[in-house]
C-alpha positions as CSV (number, residue, x, y, z in Angstrom):
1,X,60.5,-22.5,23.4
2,X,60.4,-25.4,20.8
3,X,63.5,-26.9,19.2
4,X,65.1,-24.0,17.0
5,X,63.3,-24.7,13.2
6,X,67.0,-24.6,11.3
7,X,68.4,-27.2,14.2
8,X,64.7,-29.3,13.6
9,X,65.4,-29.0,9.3
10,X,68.6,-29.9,9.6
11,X,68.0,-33.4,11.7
12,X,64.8,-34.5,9.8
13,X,66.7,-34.0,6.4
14,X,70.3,-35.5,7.6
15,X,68.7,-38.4,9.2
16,X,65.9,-39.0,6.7
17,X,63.5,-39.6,9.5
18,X,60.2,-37.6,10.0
19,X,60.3,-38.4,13.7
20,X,58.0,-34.8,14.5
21,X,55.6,-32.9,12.4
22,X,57.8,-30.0,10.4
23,X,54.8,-28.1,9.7
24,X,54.4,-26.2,12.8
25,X,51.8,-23.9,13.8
26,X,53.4,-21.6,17.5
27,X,53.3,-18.3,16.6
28,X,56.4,-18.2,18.0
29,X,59.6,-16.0,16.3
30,X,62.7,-17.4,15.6
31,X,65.5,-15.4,14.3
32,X,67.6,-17.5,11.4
33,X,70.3,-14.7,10.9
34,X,70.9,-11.4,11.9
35,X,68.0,-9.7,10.9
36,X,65.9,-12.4,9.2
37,X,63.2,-13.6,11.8
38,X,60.4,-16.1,10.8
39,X,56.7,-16.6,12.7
40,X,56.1,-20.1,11.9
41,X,51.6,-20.1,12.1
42,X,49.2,-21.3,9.8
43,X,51.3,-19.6,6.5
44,X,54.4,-18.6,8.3
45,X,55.6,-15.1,8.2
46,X,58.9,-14.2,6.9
47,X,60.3,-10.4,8.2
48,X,63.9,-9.1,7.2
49,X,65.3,-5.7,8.7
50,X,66.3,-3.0,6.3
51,X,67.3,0.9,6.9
52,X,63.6,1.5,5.9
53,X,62.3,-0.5,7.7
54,X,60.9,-4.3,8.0
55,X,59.9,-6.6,4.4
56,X,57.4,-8.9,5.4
57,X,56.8,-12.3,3.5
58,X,53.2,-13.0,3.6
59,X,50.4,-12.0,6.4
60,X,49.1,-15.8,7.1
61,X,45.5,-15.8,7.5
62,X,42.9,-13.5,9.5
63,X,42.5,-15.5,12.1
64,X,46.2,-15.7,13.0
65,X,47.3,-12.2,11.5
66,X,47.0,-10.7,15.1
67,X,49.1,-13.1,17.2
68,X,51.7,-12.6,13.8
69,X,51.8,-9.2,14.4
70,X,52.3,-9.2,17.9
71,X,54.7,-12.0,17.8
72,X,56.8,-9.5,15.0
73,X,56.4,-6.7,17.3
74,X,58.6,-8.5,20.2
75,X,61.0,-8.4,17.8
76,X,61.5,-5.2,16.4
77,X,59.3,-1.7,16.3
78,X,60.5,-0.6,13.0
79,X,57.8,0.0,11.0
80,X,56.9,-2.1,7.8
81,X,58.0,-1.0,4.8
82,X,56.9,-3.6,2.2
83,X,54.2,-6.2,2.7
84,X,55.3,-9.2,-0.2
85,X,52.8,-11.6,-1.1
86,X,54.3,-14.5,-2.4
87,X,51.1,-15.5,-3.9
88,X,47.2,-15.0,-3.3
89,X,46.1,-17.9,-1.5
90,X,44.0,-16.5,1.6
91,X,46.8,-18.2,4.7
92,X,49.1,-15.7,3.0
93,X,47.3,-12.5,2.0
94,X,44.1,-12.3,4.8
95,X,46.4,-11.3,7.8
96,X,47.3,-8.1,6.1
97,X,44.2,-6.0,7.5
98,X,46.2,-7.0,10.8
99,X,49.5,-5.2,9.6
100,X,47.7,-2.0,8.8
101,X,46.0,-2.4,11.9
102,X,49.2,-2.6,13.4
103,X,50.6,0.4,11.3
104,X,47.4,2.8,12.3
105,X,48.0,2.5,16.0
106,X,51.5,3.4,15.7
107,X,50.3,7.0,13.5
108,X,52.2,5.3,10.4
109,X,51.6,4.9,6.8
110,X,50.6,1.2,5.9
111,X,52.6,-0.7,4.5
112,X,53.2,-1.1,0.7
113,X,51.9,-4.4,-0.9
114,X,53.7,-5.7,-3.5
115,X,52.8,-9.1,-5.5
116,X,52.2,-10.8,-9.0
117,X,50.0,-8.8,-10.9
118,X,48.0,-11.6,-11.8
119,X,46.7,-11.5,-7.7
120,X,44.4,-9.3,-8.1
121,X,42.4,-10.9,-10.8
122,X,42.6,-13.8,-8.2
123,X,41.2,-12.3,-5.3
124,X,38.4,-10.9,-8.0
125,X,37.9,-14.4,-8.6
126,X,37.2,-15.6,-5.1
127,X,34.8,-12.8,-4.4
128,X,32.8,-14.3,-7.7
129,X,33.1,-17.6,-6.5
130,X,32.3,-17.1,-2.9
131,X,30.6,-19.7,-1.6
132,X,32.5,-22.3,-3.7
133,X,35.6,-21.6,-2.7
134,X,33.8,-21.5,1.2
135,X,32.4,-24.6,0.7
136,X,35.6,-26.7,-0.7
137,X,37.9,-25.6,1.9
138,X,35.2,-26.4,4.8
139,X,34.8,-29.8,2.9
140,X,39.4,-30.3,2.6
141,X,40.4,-29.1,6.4
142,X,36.9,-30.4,8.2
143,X,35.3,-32.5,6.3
144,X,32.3,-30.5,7.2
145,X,28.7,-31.6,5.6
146,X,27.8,-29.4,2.5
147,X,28.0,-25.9,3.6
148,X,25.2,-24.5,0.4
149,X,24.1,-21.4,1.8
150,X,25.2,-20.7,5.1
151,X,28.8,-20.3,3.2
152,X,27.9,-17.8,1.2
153,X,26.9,-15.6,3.5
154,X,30.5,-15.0,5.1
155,X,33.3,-12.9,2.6
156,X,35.9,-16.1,1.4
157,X,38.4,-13.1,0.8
158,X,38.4,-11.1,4.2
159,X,37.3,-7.8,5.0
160,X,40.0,-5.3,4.3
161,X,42.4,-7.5,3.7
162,X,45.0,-5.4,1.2
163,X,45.5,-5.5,-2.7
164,X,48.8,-4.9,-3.5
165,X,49.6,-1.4,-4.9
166,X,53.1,-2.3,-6.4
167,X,53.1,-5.1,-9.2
168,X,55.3,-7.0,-11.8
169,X,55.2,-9.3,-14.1
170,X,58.2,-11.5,-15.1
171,X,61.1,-10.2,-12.4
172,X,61.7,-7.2,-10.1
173,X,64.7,-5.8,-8.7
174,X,64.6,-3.4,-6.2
175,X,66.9,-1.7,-3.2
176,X,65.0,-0.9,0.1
177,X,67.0,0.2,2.5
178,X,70.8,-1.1,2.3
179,X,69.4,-4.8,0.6
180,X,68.4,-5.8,-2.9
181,X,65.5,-7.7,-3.3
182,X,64.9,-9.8,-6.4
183,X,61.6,-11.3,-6.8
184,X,61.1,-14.0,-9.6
185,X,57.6,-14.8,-10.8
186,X,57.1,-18.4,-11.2
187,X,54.2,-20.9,-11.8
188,X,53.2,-23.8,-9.6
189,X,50.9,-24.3,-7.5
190,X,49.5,-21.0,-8.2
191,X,50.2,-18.7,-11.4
192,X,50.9,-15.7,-9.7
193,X,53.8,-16.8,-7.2
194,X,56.7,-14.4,-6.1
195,X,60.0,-16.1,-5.2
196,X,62.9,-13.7,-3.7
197,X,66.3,-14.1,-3.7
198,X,68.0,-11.5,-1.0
199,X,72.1,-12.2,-2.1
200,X,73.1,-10.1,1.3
201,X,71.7,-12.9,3.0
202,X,72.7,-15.8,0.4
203,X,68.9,-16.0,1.2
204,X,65.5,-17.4,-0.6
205,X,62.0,-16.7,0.2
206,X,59.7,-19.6,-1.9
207,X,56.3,-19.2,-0.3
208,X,54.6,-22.3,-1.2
209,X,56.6,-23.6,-4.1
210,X,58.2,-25.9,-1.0
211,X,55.5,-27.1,1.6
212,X,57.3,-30.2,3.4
213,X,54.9,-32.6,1.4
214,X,54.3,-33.5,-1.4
215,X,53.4,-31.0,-3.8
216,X,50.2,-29.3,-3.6
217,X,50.1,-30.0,-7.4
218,X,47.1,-32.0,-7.8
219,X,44.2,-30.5,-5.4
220,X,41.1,-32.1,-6.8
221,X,38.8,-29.3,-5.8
222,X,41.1,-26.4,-7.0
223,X,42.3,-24.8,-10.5
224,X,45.3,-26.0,-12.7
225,X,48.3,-26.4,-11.3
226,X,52.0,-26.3,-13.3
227,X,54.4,-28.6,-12.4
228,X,57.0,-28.5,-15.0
229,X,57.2,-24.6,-14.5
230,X,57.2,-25.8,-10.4
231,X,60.1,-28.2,-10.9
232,X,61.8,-25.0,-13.3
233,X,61.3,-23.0,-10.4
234,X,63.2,-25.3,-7.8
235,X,65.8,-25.6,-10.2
236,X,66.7,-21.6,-10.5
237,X,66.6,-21.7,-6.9
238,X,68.9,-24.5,-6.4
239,X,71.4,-22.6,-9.4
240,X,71.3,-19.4,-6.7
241,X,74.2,-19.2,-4.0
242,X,72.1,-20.0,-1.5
243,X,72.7,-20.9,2.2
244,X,69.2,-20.1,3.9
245,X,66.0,-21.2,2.3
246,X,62.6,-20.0,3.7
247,X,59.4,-21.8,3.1
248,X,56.0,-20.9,3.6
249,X,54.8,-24.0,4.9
250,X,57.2,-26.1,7.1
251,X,61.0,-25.7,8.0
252,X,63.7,-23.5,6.6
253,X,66.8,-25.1,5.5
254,X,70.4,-23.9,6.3
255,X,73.4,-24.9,4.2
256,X,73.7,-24.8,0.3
257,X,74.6,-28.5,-0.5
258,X,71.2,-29.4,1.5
259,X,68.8,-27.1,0.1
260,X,70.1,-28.1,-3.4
261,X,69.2,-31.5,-2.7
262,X,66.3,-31.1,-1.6
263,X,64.9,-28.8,-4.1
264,X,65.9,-30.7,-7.0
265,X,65.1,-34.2,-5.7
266,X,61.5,-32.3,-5.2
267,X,62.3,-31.0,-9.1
268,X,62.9,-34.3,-10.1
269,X,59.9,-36.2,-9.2
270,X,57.9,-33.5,-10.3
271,X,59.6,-33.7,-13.7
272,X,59.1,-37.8,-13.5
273,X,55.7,-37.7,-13.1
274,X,55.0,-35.4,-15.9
275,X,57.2,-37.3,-18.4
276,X,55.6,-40.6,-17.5
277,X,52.4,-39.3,-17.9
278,X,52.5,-37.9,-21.0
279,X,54.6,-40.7,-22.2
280,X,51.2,-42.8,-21.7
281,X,49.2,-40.4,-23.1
282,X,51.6,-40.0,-26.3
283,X,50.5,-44.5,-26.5
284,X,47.0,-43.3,-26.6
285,X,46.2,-44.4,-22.7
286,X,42.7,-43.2,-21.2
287,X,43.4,-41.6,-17.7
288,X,42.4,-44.7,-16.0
289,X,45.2,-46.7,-17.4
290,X,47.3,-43.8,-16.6
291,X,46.6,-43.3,-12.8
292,X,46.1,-46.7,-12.1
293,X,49.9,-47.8,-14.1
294,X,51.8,-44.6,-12.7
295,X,53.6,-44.1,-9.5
296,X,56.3,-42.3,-7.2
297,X,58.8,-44.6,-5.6
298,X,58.3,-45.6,-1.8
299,X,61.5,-44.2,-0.9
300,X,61.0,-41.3,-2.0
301,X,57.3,-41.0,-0.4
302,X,59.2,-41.4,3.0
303,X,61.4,-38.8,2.6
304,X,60.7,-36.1,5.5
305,X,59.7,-33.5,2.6
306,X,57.7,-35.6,0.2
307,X,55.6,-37.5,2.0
308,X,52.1,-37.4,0.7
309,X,50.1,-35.9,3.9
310,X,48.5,-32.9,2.5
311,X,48.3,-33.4,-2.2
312,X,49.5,-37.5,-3.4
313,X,50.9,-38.3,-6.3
314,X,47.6,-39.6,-7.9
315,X,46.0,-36.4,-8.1
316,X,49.0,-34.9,-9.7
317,X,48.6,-37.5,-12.6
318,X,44.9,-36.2,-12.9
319,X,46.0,-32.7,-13.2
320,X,49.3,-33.1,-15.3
321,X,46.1,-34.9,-17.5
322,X,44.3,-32.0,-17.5
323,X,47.0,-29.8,-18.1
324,X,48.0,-31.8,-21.7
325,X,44.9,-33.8,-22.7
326,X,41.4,-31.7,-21.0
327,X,38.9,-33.1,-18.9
328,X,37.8,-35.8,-20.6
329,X,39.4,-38.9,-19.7
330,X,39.2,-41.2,-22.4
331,X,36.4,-43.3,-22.3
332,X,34.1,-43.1,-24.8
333,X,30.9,-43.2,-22.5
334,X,32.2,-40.7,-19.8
335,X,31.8,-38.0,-23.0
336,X,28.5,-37.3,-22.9
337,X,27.5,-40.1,-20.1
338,X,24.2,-40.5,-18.6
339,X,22.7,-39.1,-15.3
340,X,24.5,-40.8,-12.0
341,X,20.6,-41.4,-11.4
342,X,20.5,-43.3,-14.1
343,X,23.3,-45.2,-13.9
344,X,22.4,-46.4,-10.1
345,X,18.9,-47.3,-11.3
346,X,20.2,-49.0,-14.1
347,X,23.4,-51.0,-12.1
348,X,20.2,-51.7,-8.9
349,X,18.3,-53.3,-11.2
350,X,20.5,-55.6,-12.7
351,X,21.9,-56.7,-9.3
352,X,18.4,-57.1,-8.3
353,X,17.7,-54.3,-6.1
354,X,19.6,-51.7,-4.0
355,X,20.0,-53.8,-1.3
356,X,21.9,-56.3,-3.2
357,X,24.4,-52.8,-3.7
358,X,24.3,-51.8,-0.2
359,X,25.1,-55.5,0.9
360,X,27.9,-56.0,-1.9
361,X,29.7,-52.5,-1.0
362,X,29.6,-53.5,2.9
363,X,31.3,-56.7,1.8
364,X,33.9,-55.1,-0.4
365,X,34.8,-52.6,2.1
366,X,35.4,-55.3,5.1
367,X,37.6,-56.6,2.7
368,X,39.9,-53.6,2.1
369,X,38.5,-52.8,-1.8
370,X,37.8,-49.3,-0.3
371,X,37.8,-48.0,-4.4
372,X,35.0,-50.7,-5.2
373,X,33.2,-50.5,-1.7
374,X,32.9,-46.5,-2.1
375,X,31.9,-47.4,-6.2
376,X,28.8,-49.7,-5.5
377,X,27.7,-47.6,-2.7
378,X,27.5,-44.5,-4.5
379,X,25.2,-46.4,-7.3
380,X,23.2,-47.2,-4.1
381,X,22.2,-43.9,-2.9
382,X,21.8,-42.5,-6.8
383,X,19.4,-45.0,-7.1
384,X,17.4,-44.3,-3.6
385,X,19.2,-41.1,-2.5
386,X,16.7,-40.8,0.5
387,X,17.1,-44.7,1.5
388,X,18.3,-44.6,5.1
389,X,19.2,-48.1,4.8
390,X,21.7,-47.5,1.8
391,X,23.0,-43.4,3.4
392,X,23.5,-45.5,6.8
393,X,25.9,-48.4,5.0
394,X,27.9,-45.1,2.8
395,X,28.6,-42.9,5.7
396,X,30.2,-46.3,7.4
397,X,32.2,-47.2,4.6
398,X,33.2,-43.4,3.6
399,X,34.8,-43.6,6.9
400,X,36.0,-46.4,6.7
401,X,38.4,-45.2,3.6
402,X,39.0,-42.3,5.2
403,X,40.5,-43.7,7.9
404,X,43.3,-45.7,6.0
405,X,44.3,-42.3,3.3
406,X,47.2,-40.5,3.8
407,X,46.3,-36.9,2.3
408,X,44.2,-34.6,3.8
409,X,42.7,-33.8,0.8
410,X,41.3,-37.3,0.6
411,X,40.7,-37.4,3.7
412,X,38.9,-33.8,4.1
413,X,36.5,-35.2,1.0
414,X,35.3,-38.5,2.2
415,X,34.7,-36.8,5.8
416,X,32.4,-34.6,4.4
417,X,30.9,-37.4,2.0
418,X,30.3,-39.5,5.6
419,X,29.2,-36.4,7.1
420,X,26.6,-35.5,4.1
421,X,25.2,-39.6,4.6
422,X,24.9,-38.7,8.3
423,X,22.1,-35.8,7.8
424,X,20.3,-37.9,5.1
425,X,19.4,-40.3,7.7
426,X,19.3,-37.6,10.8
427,X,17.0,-35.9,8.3
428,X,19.1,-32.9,8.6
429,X,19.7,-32.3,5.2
430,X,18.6,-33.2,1.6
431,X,19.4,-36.5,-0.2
432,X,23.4,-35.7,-1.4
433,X,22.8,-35.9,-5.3
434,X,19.8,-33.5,-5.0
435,X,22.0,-30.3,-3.5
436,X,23.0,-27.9,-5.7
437,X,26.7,-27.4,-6.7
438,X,27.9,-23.3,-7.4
439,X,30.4,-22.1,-8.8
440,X,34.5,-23.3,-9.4
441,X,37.3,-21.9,-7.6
């Protein structure tokens, strides 16, 4: 059994050192009070006992729904009662066909679903925008090549996973068995999220309003994200009596005085970033002023539940921009711009050939200008997209970049983009700025 998550949260916060991941994927249950249990997988799985029966928090995904379920069921056979989603990302909602799985073999009625009513119009969203949303999240956890066509083929949302059948819109208070149950709807990273405060337990559920990183408020593949509704979020948390505090993603956290500070230095930076930004933008600064003049302090980039392994801080300047000023960034010639064809021809021939690009990039990037190197190469291949020559120089650098991020958002992207360069010159695939793009997620 591996170190108790409660005894782990408490040392990595007290100490201020991430000396082990907190984001843990066993499958294994731990209880955190009498009658709270949590499966800590992909999403982890949050189950409190009532006299009706068991209130789930989240299914995590279809592959690990059935080692969730079975992991639950060496803790109790009561049957579940409400399925909660705390929002509709598909680590939280596709395990569910695995709970009415579970409830069929048992002779018993499934579970009730209950969620944000705006989930449903998500999951109607993903099943328009299929192979999209198939294809980015190959590209952010693999950094798989382009996945066009072979994606769409398999269901993003999976087979039977449930809709919920109970839904609300701003708050709902309800008693199952002996407990009240108040869940909060909040924006964040998501606009249908379900915080729940349980007072019997002095006890919040945030799903993924709290992920032990930083926050996922900036994913440059994804829809908008909120973070001054996030940082609100934290902060009527933090007002709550609370002594146990159950994430989604990473460690729960016993103790009121240490959830507090953690949610609202996680507020606060949120809430930094935003005013800084729009502080900029209010002086009439383009978006690259912006992201290239705004940052989050070191210090608190080291802290165990901010550092910036999964979102970073630069793509949540990009979307807070988005959020107040749209997608066009300032500069006059990036409004209506030219093809990247164009450009790459254009930029070739004034450095006298593409070779002249492939050679500077190679340069740049042996000198750790991996934001130049990765520049110049991609005029390179749009100006000879089928050169091996140039696709052989891009996949290098791309990986070389990769190798000194952070995120694995960055470093899912410029995978894939080393990947793509890789089947140019295998002559596995088409030239990268001749394959189709589908859809938005």
């Amino acid at each position: 059994m591996s170190e108790h998550p409660l005894d782990l949260s408490t040392r990595l916060i007290d100490s201020g050192v991430a000396d082990t991941p907190p984001n843990r994927i066993t499958e294994e249950l731990s209880e955190l009070a009498d009658g709270v249990a949590i499966i800590e997988s992909f999403s982890h799985v949050v189950v409190v006992d009532t006299a009706d029966g068991l209130v789930a928090f989240d299914s995590s995904s279809a592959m690990t729904g059935p080692r969730v379920v079975e992991s639950m069921r060496s803790w109790s056979d009561a049957p579940v009662h409400t399925l909660v989603y705390t929002h509709g990302h598909m680590d939280h909602v596709g395990g569910s066909r695995d709970f009415a799985a579970d409830a069929d073999s048992h002779g018993r009625a499934r579970p009730r679903v209950l969620g944000h009513e705006r989930i449903v119009p998500r999951l109607e969203r993903y099943e328009a925008t299929n192979g999209y949303n198939q294809a980015i999240n190959m590209r952010q956890f693999g950094g798989a090549a382009r996945a066009v066509g072979t994606a769409i083929e398999r269901p993003f949302v999976p087979s039977r996973t449930l809709r919920p059948d109970t839904t609300y819109d701003t708050r709902l208070t309800e008693r199952i068995g002996d407990l009240e149950f108040e869940f909060n709807a909040c924006l964040g990273e998501t606009d249908d999220h379900t915080w729940t405060w349980i007072p019997r337990h002095r006890m919040i559920t945030a799903g993924d309003q709290f992920i032990w990183n930083f926050p996922n408020c900036g994913n440059p593949q994804k829809v908008q994200r909120y973070p001054l509704e996030w940082a609100r979020s934290l902060r009527d948390m933090a007002d709550r009596d609370v002594e146990l505090f159950v994430p989604a993603h990473g460690l729960p956290i016993a103790g009121h005085e240490r959830i507090r500070r953690c949610l609202l230095t996680v507020a606060t930076t949120l809430e930094t970033l935003v005013e800084q930004v729009v502080a900029a933008m209010n002086t009439g600064a383009r978006l690259d002023e912006i992201v290239h003049g705004v940052s989050v302090p070191d210090e608190t980039l080291q802290l165990p539940y901010l550092r910036p392994l999964y979102d970073e801080p630069e793509f949540v300047i990009r979307n807070i921009w988005r959020l107040y000023g749209g997608w066009w960034d300032g500069n006059p010639a990036r409004l209506k711009p030219p093809s990247d064809a164009a450009v790459g021809a254009e930029v070739a021939a004034l450095a006298g050939g593409v070779e002249a690009l492939v050679d500077r990039a190679v340069e740049l990037s042996g000198a750790g200008d991996h934001r130049l190197a990765c520049q110049v190469v991609e005029y390179a291949a749009a100006a000879e997209p089928e050169s091996h020559v140039v696709h052989e120089a891009r996949a290098t650098i791309y990986a070389e970049r990769r190798a000194v991020e952070t995120s694995l958002m960055a470093k899912g992207i410029f995978r894939s983009a080393t990947a793509d360069s890789e089947l140019v010159v295998s002559g596995e695939a088409p030239p990268v700025n001749l394959v189709l793009s589908i859809g938005e997620e």
